[in-house]
C-alpha positions in Angstrom: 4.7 25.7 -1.0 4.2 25.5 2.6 5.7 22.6 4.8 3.4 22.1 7.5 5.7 19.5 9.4 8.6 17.2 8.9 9.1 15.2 11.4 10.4 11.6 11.7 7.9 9.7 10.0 5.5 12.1 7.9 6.3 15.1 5.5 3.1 17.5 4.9 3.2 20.2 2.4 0.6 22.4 1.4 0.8 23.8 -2.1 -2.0 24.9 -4.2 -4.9 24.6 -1.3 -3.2 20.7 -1.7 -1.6 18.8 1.6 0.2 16.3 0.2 0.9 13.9 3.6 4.1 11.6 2.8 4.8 8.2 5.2 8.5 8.9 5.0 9.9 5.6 6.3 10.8 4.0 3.0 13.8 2.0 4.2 11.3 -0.1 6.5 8.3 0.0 3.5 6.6 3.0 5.8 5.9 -0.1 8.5 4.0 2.0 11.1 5.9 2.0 14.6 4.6 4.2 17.7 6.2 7.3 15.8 4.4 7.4 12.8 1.3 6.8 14.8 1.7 9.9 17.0 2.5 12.0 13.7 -0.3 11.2 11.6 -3.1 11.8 14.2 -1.0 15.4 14.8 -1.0 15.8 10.8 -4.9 15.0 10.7 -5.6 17.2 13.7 -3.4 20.2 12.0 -5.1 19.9 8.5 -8.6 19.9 10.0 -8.3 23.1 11.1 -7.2 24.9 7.5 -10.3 25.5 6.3 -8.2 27.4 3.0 -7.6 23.7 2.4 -9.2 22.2 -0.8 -7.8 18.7 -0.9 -5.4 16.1 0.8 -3.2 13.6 -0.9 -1.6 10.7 0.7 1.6 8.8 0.0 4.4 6.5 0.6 7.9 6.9 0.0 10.1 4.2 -1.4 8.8 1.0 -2.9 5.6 0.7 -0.6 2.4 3.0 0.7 2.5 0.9 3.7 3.6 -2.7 4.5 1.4 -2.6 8.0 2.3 -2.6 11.4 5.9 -3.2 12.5 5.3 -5.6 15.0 9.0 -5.9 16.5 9.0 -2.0 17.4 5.3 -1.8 18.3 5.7 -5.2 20.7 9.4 -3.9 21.9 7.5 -2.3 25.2 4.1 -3.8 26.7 2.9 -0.3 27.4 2.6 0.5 23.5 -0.4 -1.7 22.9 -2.2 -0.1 25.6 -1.2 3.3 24.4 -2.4 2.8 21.2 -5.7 1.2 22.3 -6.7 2.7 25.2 -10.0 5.2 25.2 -11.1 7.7 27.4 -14.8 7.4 26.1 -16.1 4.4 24.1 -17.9 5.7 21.9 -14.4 8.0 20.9 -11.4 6.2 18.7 -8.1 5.8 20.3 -4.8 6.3 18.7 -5.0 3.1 16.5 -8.3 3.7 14.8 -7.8 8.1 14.5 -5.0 7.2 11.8 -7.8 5.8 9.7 -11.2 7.4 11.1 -9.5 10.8 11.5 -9.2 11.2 7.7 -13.2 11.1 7.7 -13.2 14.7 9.7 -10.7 16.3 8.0 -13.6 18.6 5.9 -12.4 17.9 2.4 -11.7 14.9 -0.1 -9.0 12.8 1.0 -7.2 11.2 -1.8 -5.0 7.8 -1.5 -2.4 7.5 -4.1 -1.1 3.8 -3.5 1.9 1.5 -4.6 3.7 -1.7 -3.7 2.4 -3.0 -0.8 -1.3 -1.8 1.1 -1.3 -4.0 3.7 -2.7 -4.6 7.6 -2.6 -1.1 8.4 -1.5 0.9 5.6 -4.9 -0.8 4.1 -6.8 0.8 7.1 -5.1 4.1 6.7 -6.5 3.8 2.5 -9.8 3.0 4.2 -10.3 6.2 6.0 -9.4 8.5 2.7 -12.8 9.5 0.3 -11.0 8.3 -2.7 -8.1 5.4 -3.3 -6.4 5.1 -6.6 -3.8 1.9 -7.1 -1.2 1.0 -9.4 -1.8 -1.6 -11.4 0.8 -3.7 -9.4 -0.4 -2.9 -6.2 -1.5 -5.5 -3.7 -3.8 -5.4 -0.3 -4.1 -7.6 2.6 -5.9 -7.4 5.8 -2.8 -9.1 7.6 -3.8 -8.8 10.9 -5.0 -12.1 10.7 -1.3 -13.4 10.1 -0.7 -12.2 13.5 -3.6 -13.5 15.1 -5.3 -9.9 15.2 -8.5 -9.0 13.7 -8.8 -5.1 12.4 -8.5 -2.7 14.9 -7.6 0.9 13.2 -11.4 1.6 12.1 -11.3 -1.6 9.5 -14.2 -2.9 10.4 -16.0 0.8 10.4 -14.7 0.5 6.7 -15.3 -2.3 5.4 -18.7 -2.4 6.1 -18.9 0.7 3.9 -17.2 -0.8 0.8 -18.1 -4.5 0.4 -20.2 -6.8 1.3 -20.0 -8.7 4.4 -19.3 -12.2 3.7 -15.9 -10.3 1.2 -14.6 -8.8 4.1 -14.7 -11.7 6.3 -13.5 -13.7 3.8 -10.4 -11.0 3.7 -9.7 -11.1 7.5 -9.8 -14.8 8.1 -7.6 -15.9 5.7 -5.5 -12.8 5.8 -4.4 -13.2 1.8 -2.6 -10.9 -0.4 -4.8 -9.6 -3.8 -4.1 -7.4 -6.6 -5.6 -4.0 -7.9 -8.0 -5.8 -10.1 -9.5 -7.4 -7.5 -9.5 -5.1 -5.0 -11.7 -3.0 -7.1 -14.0 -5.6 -7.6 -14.2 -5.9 -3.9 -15.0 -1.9 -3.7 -11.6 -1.4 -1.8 -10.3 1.1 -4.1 -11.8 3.8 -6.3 -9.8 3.6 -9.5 -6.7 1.7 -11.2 -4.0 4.1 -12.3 -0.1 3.8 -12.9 0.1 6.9 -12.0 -2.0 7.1 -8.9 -0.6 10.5 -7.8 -1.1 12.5 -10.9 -4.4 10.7 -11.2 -5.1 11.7 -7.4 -4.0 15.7 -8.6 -6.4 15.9 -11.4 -8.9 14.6 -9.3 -8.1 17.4 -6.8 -8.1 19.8 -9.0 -11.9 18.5 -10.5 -13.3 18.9 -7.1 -11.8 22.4 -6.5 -13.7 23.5 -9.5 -16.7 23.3 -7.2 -18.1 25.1 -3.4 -15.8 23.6 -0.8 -19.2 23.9 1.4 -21.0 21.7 -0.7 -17.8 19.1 -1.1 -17.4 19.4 2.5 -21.6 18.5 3.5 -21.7 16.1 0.8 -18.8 14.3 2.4 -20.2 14.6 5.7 -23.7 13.8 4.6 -22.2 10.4 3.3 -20.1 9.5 6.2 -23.1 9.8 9.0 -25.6 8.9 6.8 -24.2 5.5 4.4 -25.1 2.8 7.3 -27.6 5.0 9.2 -30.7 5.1 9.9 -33.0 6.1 7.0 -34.7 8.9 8.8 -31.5 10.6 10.1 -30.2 10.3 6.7 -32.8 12.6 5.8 -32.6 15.1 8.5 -28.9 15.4 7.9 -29.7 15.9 4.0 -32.0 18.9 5.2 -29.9 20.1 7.3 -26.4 20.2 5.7 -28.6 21.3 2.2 -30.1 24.4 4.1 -26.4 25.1 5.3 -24.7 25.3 1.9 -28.1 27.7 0.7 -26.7 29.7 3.7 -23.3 30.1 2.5 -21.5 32.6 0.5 -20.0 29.6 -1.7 -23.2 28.7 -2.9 -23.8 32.0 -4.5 -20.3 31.7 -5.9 -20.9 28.6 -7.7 -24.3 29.8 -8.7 -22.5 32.5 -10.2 -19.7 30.5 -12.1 -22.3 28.2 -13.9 -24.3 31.3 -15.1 -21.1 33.7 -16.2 -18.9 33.4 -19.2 -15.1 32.3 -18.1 -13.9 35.9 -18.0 -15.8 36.6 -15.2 -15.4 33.9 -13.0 -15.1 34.5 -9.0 -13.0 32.3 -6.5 -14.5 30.5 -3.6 -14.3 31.8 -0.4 -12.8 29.3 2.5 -15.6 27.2 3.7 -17.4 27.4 6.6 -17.1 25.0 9.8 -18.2 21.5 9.2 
């Protein structure tokens, strides 16, 4: 087991080809203050570049993922709002919305194992993973609203991705609290589980069984392409398809499926994506 950082607000340990990325601020329900902001986007920015890595799991300590924003620390200065919302380029996320959006560049599945509360936030941090698995007990809210806020960590990037329209506006404005039953009704999370982390390791362990070149296009593919434009979807479908023919991993797995157990090969680490 490798500890990549522990710092203040996140633990991150690698073990297996498995980050498993802790908010470790259970005594205020992992409430994200300016802290836990920086260390996330430095956690994202440090696993993007392990290209060993097959998997990431996310998790909260302590009876909560993530209770949302902790307003009274964030608000304690006036320059902390501008910190986390000012951009160099617009077109570029600032330090609000790479909590959430980074998790989309880090090149392999990103797995949300939730509890308690998922809300504000912590539900935009979910949002940002490939795959969410709940409690059955779990509950979500989009509270910005309580606040007078609308999303602004990538939500609405999101949420346009998982439900319909008319759902997610419905979520925002009214800000309520739902459970795991509807939440995957409203496409929010993947699957129901009480236990969302072991769920969340065999479904690591699932996609490990296959090239991390392919699990890393295919995940690219979907993010640029889900709410594209149909001809761009295609050229990137082309494009990341003739990559993986390219790559050693693809020979590999081509391999695997036509040899008996006994003569199985490993993967290689991927390739840049």
């Amino acid at each position: 087991m490798i500890t990549l950082n522990q710092q203040k607000r996140i633990e991150c340990t690698i073990e297996n080809r498995v980050a498993y990325v802790s908010l470790a601020r259970p005594d205020k329900r992992n409430a994200l203050d300016m802290a836990m902001f920086r260390e996330i986007d430095v956690t994202i920015n440090r696993l993007r570049k392990d290209r060993a890595l097959r998997a990431v799991i996310i998790t909260g300590q302590g009876e909560d993922f993530c209770s949302g924003l902790d307003v009274k620390s964030v608000m304690a200065s006036p320059k902390n709002p501008l910190r986390l919302l000012f951009k160099w380029l617009p077109w570029r996320s600032n330090l609000a919305q790479r909590v959430s959006t980074g998790w989309r560049l880090v090149p392999v599945p990103v797995i949300a194992a939730i509890h308690g509360r998922c809300w504000g936030g912590g539900l935009q941090i979910v949002l940002g993973a490939d795959f969410r698995i709940a409690t059955t007990d779990a509950t979500f809210s989009i509270m910005e609203g309580r606040w007078g806020l609308i999303p602004d960590m990538g939500g609405s990037l999101a949420l346009r991705e998982h439900c319909r329209a008319d759902v997610a506006k419905e979520l925002t404005m009214t800000a309520k609290i739902i459970n795991s039953e509807d939440a995957h009704k409203f496409g929010l999370i993947t699957h129901i589980d009480d236990n969302p982390l072991s769920a969340a390791e065999s479904l690591a362990d699932e996609l490990a069984k296959h090239s991390p070149d392919a699990v890393a296009g295919a995940k690219k593919l979907f993010n640029k392409s889900w709410t594209g434009s149909r001809g761009m979807a295609l050229l990137r479908e082309s494009w990341y398809q003739i990559r993986n023919l390219s790559s050693q991993n693809n020979r590999i797995k081509i391999w695997n499926q036509t040899h008996d157990p006994d003569e199985q090969k490993p993967f290689k680490d991927r390739k840049r994506w």
